[in-house]
N, C-alpha and C positions, 0 to 999 in steps of 0.2 A: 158855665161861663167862667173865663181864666179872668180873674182879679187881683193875684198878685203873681209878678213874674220872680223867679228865683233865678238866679244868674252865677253860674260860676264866674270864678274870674281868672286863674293860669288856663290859656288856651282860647280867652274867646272873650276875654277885657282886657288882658294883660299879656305881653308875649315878651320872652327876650328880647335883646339887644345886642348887637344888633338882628333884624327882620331877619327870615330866612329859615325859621323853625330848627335852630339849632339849643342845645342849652344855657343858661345862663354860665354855667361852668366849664362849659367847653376849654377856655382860657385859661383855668385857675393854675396849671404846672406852669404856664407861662409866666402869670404875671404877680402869680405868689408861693411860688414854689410847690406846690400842695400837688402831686399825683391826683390823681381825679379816684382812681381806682382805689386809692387808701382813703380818700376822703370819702366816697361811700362805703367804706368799710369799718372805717373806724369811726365814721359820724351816723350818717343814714342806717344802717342797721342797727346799731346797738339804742340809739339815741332817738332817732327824729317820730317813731310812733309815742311816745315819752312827750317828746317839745309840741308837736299838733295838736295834743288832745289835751295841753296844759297841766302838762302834771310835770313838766321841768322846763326851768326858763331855757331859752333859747342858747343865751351867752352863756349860762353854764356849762349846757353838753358841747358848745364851742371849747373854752377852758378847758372840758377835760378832754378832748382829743389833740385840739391844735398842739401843741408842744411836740408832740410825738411825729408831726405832720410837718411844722415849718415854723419854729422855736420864734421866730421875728414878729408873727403875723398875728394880732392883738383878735381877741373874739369881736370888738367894736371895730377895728379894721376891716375883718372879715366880713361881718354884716352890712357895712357898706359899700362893699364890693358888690357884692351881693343883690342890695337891693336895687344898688341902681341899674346893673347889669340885666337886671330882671323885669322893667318897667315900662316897655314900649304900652302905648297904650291905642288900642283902637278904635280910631274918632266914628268912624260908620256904627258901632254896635252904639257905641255912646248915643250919637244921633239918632238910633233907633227906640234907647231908653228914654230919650227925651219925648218922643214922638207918643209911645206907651203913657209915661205920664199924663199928657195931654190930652189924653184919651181916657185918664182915669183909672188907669193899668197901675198898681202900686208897685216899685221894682225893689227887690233888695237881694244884696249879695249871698249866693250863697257857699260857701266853700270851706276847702279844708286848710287854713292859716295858723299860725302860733301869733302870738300878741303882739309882738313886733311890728312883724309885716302886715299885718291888719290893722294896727296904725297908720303905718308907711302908705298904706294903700288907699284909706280914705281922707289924710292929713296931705301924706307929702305930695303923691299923686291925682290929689283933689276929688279924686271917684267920693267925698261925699256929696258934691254938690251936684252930680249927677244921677243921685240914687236915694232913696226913703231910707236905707240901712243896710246892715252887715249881719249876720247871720255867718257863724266862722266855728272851727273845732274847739280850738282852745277855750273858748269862752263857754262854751255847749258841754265839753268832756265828751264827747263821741267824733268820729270823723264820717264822712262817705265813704262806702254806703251801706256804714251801719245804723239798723234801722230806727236807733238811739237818736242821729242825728236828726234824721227825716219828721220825727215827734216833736224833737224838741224847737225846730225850727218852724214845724206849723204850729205852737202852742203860741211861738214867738211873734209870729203874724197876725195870729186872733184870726186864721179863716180856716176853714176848714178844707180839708186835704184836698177834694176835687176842684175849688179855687185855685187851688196852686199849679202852676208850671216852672218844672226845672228846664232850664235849658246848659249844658252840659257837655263836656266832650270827648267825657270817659263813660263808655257802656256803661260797665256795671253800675254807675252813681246811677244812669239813667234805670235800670232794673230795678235799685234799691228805690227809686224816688215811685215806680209802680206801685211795687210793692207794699207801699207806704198811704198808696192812693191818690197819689198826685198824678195829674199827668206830665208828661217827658218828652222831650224833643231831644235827638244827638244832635249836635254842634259839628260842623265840617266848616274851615274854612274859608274864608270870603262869600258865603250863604249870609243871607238876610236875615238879620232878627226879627224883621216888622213880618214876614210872610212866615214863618217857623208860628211866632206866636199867632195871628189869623187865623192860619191855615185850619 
């Protein structure tokens, strides 16, 4: 019997801005100079497995790339582009988590975040009053779906693996969350959370 629900959240709590399954970055040459293509190059590869698993703050690996990128654009500026760009939130899963609780379903986030935005995400965007807790990389030291995470995150719940459901909407988190002994639902969608977990 599923007792606690693990819930990502990019893809199926949280979507850009604006709708439409584009990225939060799509704009960034536009509206901060920043090439898209050098900012994954010179952020996201060298940096961001480093910032998710907390072993370097976030505004730091900003500082040391942004300069090279667009000399104006502050690593606090950037983050707030960012995050808000990044924050649609959807009210049906939400209502779904509510409904779980109610039910006795314990829900908490599970994902791969740096500290920032896992603030941002149960502070600014109020997802904690919707949720038991957070469960995130940075704070953990592993990401999904290393099976580091999957441990550490049922040590965190106090239940044991086959209580647990990921629900998720990247394959492999969901392989790793097997293999770990949870069970796993993939995420497509505009799909029901209430029937996904039932089911």
């Amino acid at each position: 019997m599923i007792q606690c629900l693990m819930l990502d959240v990019d893809g199926v709590v949280v979507h850009p801005r604006p709708a439409g399954g584009g990225s939060w970055a799509a704009d960034i040459e536009r509206d901060l100079g920043i090439r898209l293509e050098d900012f994954r190059a010179r952020f996201f590869v060298p940096h961001w497995d480093d910032v998710v698993t907390g072993r370097r703050p976030l505004t730091d690996a900003l500082a040391a790339c942004l300069p090279a990128l667009s000399p104006d654009v502050t690593p606090e500026r950037f983050v707030a582009y960012w995050f808000e760009r990044d924050g649609a939130i959807d009210d049906a899963v939400l209502a779904d988590c509510a409904a779980l609780r109610r039910d006795g379903v314990r829900v908490l986030l599970a994902t791969n975040q740096e500290h920032l935005r896992a603030a941002h995400l149960m502070t600014g965007l109020a997802l904690a009053d919707h949720v038991d807790g957070m469960v995130y990389s940075a704070a953990i030291g592993a990401r999904k779906p290393d099976r580091a995470f999957y441990d550490a995150a049922a040590r965190q719940s106090g239940m044991a693996p086959e209580a647990l459901l990921l629900v998720d909407d990247t394959s492999a988190n969901i392989d790793g969350a097997r293999r770990a002994g949870w069970q796993a639902r993939l995420w497509t969608p505009g799909a029901s959370l209430l029937d996904l977990v039932r089911d």
